[in-house]
N, C-alpha and C positions, 0 to 999 in steps of 0.2 A: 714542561710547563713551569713558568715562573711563579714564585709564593710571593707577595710582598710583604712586608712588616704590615703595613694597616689593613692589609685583607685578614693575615692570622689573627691581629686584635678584634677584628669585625668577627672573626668565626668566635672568637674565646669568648666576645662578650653577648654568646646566644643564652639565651634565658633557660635555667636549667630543667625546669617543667617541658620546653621543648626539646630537652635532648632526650629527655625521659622520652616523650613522645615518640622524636625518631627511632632510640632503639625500641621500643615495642613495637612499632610496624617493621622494622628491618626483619626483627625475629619472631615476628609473631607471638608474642608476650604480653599475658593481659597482666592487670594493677591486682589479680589472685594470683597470677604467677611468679609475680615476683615484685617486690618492696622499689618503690621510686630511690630510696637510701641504697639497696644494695646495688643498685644500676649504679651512683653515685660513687658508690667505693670503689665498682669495678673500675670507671669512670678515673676517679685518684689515681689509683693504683698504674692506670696508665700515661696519666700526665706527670705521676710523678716519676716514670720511667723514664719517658719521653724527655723531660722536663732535665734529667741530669745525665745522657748521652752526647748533649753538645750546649754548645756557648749561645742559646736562641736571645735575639736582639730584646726580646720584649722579659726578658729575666735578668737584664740588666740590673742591677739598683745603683740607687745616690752614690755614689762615693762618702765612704765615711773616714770620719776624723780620728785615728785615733792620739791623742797628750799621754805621752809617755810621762812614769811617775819613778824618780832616782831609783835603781835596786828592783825594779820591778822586771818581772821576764815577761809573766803572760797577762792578758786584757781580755775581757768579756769578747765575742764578737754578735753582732747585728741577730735579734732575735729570726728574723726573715734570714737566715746565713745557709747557702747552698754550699758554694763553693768558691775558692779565692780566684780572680782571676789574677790580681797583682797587688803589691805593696808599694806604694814610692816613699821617697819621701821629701817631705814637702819641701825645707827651703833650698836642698842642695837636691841636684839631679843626680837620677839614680833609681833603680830599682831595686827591692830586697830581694835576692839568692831564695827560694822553696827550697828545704830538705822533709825528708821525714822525721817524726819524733824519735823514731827507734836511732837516726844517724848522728842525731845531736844527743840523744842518750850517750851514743857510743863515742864519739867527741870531745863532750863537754861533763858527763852524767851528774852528778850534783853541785857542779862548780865550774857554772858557766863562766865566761870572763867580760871584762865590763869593759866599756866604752862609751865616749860621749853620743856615738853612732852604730846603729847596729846593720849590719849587711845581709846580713840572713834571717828565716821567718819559719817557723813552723807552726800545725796545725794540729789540734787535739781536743776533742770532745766539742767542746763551743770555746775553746779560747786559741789565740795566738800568743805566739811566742816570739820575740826579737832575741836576737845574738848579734853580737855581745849582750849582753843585759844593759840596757842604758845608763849611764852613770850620773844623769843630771834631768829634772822634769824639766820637762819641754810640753808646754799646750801647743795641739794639733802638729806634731812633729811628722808624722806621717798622716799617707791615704791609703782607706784599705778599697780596690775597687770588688767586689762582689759579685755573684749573681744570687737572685732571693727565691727563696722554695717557691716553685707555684703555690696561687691562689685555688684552697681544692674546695668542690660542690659540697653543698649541704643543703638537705631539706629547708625549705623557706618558713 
């Protein structure tokens, strides 16, 4: 059986007083036995499972912009920030290189090297990193493409 994209967003966007519903007739669970909030966590806990297993179309987000600033390595990323799925950049074709931080520690460790253009990208906490360290600001020099945490339930 086929999923479509606008069938999952029709199921995502079930009202969540009705999922409460369903799970307590599924498990036979009254509103004394259990909190509509902790159905709800259970609820999270499993879309956000679900949610970072694979590349799902509707976790997409915007593509964002990041302007590199002279001397800079790492930039905030996207408050909604799952996981990267690519770096380009913008005016010259290309993609940026993924390592781990631990490999650019071991590479470059407090003295990365500079460049008008960086080729590689890592990820750490909530920020990225370009390598080379870019050696000149540039607005919107890159695109970061993304996928964004699910949207999780909460009491109304």
């Amino acid at each position: 059986m086929s999923i479509t994209v606008s069938r999952l967003k029709r199921w995502c966007s079930v009202i969540r007083t009705d999922l409460a519903t369903a799970v307590r007739r599924q498990t036979l669970l009254s509103t004394n036995d259990i909190a509509d909030q902790k159905i709800y966590d259970i609820l999270n806990e499993g879309i956000r499972v679900v949610g970072a297993t694979a590349r799902w179309p509707w976790l997409e987000a915007t593509p964002s912009n990041i302007s590199v600033v002279a001397n800079t390595v790492e930039y905030a990323l996207p408050s909604d920030f799952m996981f990267i799925d690519s770096i380009t950049k913008t005016l010259k074709q290309g993609r940026l290189q993924g390592i781990s931080f631990d490999r650019y520690q071991e590479l470059y460790g407090d003295n990365p090297p500079k460049s008008t253009t960086a080729n590689l990208y890592y990820v750490r906490t909530h920020t990225v990193g370009l390598v080379p360290t870019p050696s000149a600001t540039e607005a919107n020099a890159y695109k970061l493409f993304y996928y964004k945490t699910p949207t999780e339930l909460s009491v109304a």
